[in-house]
C-alpha positions as CSV (number, residue, x, y, z in Angstrom):
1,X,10.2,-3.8,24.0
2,X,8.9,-0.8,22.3
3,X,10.9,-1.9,18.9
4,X,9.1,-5.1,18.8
5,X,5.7,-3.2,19.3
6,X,7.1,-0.5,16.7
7,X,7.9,-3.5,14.6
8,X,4.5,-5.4,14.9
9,X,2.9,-2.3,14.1
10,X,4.4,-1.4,10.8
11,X,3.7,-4.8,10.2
12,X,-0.1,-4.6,10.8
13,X,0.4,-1.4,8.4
14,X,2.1,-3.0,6.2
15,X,-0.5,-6.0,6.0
16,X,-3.2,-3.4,6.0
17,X,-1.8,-1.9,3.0
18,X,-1.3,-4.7,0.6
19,X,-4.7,-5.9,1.3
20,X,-6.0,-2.8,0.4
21,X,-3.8,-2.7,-2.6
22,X,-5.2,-5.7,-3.9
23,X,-8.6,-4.7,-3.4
24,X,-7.9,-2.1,-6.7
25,X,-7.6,-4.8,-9.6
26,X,-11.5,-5.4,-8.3
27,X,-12.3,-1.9,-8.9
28,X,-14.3,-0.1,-11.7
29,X,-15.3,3.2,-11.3
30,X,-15.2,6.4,-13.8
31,X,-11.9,7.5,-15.3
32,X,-11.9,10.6,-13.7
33,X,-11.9,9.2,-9.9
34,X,-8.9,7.1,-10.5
35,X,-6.5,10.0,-10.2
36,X,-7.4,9.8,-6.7
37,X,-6.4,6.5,-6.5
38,X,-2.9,7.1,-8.2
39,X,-2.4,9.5,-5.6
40,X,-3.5,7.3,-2.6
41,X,-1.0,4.5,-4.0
42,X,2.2,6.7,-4.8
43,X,1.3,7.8,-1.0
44,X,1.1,4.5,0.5
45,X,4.5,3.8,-1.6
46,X,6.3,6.9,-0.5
47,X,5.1,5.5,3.4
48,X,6.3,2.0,3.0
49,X,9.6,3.5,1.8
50,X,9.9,5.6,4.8
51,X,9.5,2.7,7.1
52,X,6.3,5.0,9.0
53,X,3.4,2.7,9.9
54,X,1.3,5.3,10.8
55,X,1.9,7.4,7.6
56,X,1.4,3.8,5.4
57,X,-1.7,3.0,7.8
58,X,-3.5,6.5,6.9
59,X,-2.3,6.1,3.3
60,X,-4.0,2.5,3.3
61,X,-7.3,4.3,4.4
62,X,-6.9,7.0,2.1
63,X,-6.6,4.2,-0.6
64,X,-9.9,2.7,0.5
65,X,-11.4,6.1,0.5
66,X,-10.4,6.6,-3.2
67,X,-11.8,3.6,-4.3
68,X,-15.6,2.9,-5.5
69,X,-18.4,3.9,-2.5
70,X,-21.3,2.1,-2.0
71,X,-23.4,4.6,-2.6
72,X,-24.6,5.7,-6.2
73,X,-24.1,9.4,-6.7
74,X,-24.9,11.3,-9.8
75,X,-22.2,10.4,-11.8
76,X,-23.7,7.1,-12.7
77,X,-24.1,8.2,-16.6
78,X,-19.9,8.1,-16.8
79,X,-19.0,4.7,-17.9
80,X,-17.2,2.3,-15.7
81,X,-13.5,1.5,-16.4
82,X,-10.8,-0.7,-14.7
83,X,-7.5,0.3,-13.2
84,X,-5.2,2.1,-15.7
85,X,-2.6,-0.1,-16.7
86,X,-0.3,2.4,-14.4
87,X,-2.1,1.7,-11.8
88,X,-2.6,-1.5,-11.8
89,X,1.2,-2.4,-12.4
90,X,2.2,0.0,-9.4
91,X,0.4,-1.4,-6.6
92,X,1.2,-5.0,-7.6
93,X,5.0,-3.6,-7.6
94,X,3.8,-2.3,-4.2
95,X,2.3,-5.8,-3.0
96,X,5.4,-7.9,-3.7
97,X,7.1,-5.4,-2.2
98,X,5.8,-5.3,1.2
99,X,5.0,-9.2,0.9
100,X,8.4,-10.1,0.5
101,X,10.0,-7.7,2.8
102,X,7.6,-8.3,5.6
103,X,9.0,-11.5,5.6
104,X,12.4,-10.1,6.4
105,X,12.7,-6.7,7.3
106,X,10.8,-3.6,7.3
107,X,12.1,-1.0,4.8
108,X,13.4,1.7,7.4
109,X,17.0,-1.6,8.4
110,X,19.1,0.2,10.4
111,X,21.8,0.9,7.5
112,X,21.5,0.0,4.0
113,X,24.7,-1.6,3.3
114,X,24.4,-3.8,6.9
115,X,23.6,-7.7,5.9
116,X,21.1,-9.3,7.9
117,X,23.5,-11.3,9.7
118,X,21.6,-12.2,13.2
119,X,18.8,-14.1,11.7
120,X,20.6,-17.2,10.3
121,X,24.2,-16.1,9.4
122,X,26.8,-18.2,10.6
């Protein structure tokens, strides 16, 4: 039983991240503050490829942490900007990822070159 709970967790994580992942292409804030956010989604990439659901479930709140805060601070003068293209293009890489893979299997299978041969093989 603990493998299913292990498995519904990184699931949750993994759901968890590619929402907040596709909060980003909603997000404007100065150019400086999205090296932060390049950071937070190469570490949420680096924890969906480890198969850890709590490593991608802090990363996801790291990510959200990055992104623009509700509270004005003094660097209102800086103008605004989107995502950088880099950006932007990684955590949609990231998204399909983790959308079509938490339909199958979580990254961490038990060997790489196994096939998936219990759920529907004949």
């Amino acid at each position: 039983m603990a493998d299913t709970t292990a498995g519904n967790d990184f699931e949750e994580a993994a759901r968890q991240a590619a929402s907040a992942l596709g909060r980003i292409v909603q997000w404007s804030m100065p150019a400086t503050r999205w090296r932060a956010v390049a950071a937070a989604v190469e570490a949420v990439g680096q924890s969906w490829r480890a198969g850890d659901g709590e490593r991608l479930r802090l990363a996801a709140a790291r990510l959200a942490l990055a992104g623009p805060r509700l509270v004005a601070t003094r660097h209102e003068d800086e103008p605004l900007a989107p995502a950088p293209a880099e950006v932007h293009e990684r955590s949609n890489v990231l998204i399909t990822e983790i959308l079509n893979r938490s339909r199958s299997d979580p990254p961490a299978s038990p060997a790489e070159g196994e096939d998936d041969q219990g759920e529907g093989g004949a």
